[in-house]
Legacy VTK file of the C-alpha trace (Angstrom):
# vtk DataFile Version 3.0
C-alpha trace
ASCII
DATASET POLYDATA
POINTS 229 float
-49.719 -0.033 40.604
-49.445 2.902 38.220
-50.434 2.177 34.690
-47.457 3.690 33.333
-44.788 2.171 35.502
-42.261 0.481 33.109
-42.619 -3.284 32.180
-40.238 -5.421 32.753
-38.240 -6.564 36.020
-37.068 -2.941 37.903
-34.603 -2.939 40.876
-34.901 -0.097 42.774
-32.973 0.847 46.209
-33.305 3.040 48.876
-30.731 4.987 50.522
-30.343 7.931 53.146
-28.992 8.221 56.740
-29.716 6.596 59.969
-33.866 6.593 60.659
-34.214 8.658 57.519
-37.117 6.308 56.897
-35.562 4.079 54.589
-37.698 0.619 56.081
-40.952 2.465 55.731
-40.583 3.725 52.214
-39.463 0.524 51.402
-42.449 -1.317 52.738
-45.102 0.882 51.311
-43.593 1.146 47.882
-43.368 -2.667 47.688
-46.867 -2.675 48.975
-48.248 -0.097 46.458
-45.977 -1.317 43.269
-46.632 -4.632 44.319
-42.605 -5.753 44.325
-40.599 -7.777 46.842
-39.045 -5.714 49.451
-35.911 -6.819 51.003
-34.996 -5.117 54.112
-31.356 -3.800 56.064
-30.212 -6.480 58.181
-29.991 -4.568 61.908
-31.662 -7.001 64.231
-29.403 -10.464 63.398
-25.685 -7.821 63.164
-24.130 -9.647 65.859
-21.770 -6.570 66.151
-24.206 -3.771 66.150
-24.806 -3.470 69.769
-20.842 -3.365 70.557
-20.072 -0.990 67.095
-22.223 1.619 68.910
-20.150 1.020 72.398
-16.809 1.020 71.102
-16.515 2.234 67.368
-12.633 1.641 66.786
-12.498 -1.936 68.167
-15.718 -3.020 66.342
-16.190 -1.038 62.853
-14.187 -3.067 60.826
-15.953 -6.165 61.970
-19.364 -4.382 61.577
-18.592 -3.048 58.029
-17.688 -6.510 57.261
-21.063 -7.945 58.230
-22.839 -5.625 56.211
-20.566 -5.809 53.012
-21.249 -9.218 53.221
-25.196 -9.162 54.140
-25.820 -6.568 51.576
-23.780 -8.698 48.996
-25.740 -11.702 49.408
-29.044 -9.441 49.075
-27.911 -7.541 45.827
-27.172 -11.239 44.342
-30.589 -12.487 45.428
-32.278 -9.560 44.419
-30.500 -9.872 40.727
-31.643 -13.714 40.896
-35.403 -12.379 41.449
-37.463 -13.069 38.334
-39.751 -10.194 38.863
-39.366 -6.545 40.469
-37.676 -5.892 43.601
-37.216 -3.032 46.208
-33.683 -2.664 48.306
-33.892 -1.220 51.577
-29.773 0.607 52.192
-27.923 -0.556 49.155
-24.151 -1.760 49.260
-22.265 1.388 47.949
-23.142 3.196 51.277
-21.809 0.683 53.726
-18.289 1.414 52.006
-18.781 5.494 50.658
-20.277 6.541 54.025
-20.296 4.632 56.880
-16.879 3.026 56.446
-15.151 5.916 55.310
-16.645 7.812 58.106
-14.944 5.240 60.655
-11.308 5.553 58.833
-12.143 9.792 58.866
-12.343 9.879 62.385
-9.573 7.250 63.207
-11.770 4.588 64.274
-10.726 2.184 61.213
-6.699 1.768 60.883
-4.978 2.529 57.575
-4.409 -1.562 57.088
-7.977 -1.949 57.333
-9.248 1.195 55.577
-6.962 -0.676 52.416
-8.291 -4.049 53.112
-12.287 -3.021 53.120
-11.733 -1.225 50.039
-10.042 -3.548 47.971
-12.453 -6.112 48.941
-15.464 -3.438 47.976
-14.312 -2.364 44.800
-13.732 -5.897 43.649
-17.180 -6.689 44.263
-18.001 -3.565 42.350
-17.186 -5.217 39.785
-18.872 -7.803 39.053
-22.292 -6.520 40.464
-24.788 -4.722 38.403
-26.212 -1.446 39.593
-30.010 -0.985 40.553
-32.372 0.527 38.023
-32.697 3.997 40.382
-31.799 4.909 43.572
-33.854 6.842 46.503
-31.728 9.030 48.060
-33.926 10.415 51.381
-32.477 13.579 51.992
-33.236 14.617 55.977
-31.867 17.172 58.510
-30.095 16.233 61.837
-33.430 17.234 64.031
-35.504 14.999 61.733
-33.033 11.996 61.743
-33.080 12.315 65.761
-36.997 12.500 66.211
-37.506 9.275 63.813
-34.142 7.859 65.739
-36.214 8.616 69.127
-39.715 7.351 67.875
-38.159 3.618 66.917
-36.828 3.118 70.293
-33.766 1.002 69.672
-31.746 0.814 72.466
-28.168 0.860 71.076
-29.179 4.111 69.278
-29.750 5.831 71.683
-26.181 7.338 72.387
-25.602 8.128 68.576
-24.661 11.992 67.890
-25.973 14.690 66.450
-22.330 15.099 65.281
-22.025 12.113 64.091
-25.462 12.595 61.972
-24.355 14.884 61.027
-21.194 13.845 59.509
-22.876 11.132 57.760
-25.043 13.768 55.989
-21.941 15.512 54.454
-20.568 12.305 53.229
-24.131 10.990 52.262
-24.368 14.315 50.375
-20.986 13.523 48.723
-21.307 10.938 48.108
-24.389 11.273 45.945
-23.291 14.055 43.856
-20.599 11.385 42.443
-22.399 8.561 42.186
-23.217 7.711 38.619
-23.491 4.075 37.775
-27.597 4.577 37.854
-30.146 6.979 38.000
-31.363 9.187 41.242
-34.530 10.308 42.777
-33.272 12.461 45.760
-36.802 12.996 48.266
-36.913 15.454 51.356
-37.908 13.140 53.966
-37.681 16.209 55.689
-41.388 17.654 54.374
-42.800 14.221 52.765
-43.949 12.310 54.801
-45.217 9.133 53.448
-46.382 7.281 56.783
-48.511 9.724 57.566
-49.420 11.515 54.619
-51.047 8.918 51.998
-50.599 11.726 49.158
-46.670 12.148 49.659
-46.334 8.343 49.023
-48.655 8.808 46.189
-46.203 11.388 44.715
-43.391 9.181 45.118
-44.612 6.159 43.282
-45.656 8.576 40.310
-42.185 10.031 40.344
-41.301 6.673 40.645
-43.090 5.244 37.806
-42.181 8.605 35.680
-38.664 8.838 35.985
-36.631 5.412 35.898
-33.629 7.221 34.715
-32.084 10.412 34.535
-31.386 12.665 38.316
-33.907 13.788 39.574
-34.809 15.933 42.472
-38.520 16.600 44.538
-38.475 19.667 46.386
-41.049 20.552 48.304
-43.273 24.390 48.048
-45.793 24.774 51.207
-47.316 27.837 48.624
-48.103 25.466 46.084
-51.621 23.278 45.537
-49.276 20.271 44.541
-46.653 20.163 47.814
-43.721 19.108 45.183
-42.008 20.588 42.166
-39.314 19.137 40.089
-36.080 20.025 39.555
-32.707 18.963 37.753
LINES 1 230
229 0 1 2 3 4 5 6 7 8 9 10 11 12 13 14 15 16 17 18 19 20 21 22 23 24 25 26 27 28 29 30 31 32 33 34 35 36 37 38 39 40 41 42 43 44 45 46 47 48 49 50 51 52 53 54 55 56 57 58 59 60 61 62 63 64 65 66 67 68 69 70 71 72 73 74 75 76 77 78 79 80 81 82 83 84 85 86 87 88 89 90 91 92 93 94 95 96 97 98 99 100 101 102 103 104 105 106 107 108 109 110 111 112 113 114 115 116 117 118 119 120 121 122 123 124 125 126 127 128 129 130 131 132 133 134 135 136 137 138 139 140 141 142 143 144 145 146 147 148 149 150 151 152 153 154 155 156 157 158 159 160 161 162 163 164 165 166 167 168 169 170 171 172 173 174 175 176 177 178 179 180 181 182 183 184 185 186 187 188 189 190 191 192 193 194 195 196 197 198 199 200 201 202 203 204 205 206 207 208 209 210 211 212 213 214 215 216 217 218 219 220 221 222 223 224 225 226 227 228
């Protein structure tokens, strides 16, 4: 753990598009900083497999699951007495992948209205995360990781539709102001591989635990990142 990583209990989360690489950075941060990682729930989604068959009959009741799952995560990770690591947090479930259902048609008006009261109400009441990870990647990148994992009911996701989520993932972060961001091109770091990029991360981590920040990455330089505002 970095010497000069803030005392106290932290909260961070992790967000970015389908197989950005949010599981992995979330395991090997908790591992390095020594915090509890808590991870998406994919595996027990009892709608998953059919959301990715037949998006209009079974988004609502998808989006539902996760609201709720990542709910009861964001409470238990509030009840944690020491520092904790979020792998997807809640506001994307309702600012992306929801709104990208009721975009294209696949979520009806009545419950487009419905979702969002519900979201905003818990909104509310819940208090944001210390900082947020926004992995930034490119459609090609998101499809090789989305390749390497091997889940079958990803298989017959888009690049379109990728793509799509990166425009509202990118809009949605430029609005998003209830906490801190560190926004990392998962495109050129990577941290599974590359023992040095994770490095970077927790000392950006440790550094900057408010204020935007963003790591760009420059193949001329000694150090592969820069900052920048």
């Amino acid at each position: 753990m970095p010497d000069d990583l803030p005392l106290g209990k932290k909260f961070i989360a992790i967000a970015g598009n389908i197989g950005v690489g949010k599981s992995a950075l979330t395991e090997r941060l908790a591992m390095a900083l020594g915090w509890e990682p808590f991870f998406e729930a994919v595996n027990d989604n009892p709608y998953l497999a059919d959301f990715y068959q037949d998006m209009a009959r079974w988004g609502f009741h998808s989006q539902i699951f996760f609201l709720g799952r990542r709910l009861r995560h964001h409470i238990l990770l509030l009840q944690r007495p020491h520092s904790v690591i979020q792998d997807r947090t809640i506001y994307e479930d309702a600012e992306v992948f929801a709104r990208n259902l009721y975009e294209r048609g696949d979520l009806s008006e009545r419950d487009w209205r419905v979702y969002r009261e519900l979201y905003e109400t818990l909104l509310m009441f819940l208090p944001p995360p210390d900082l947020v990870l926004y992995l930034r990647a490119s459609v090609p990148t998101l499809q090789h990781r989305i390749a390497m994992r091997g889940r079958p009911f990803e298989r017959a996701i888009s690049a379109d539709y990728l793509a799509r989520l990166n425009d509202l993932y990118e809009e949605w972060i430029q609005r998003f102001d209830l906490c801190p961001v560190l926004t990392i091109p998962a495109d050129y770091l990577d941290f599974v591989q590359h023992p040095r990029h994770l490095r970077l991360i927790v000392n950006k981590v440790a550094e900057k635990l408010r204020g935007k920040e963003v790591v760009t990455f420059d193949d001329t330089l000694e150090d592969p990142v820069k900052e920048s505002g």
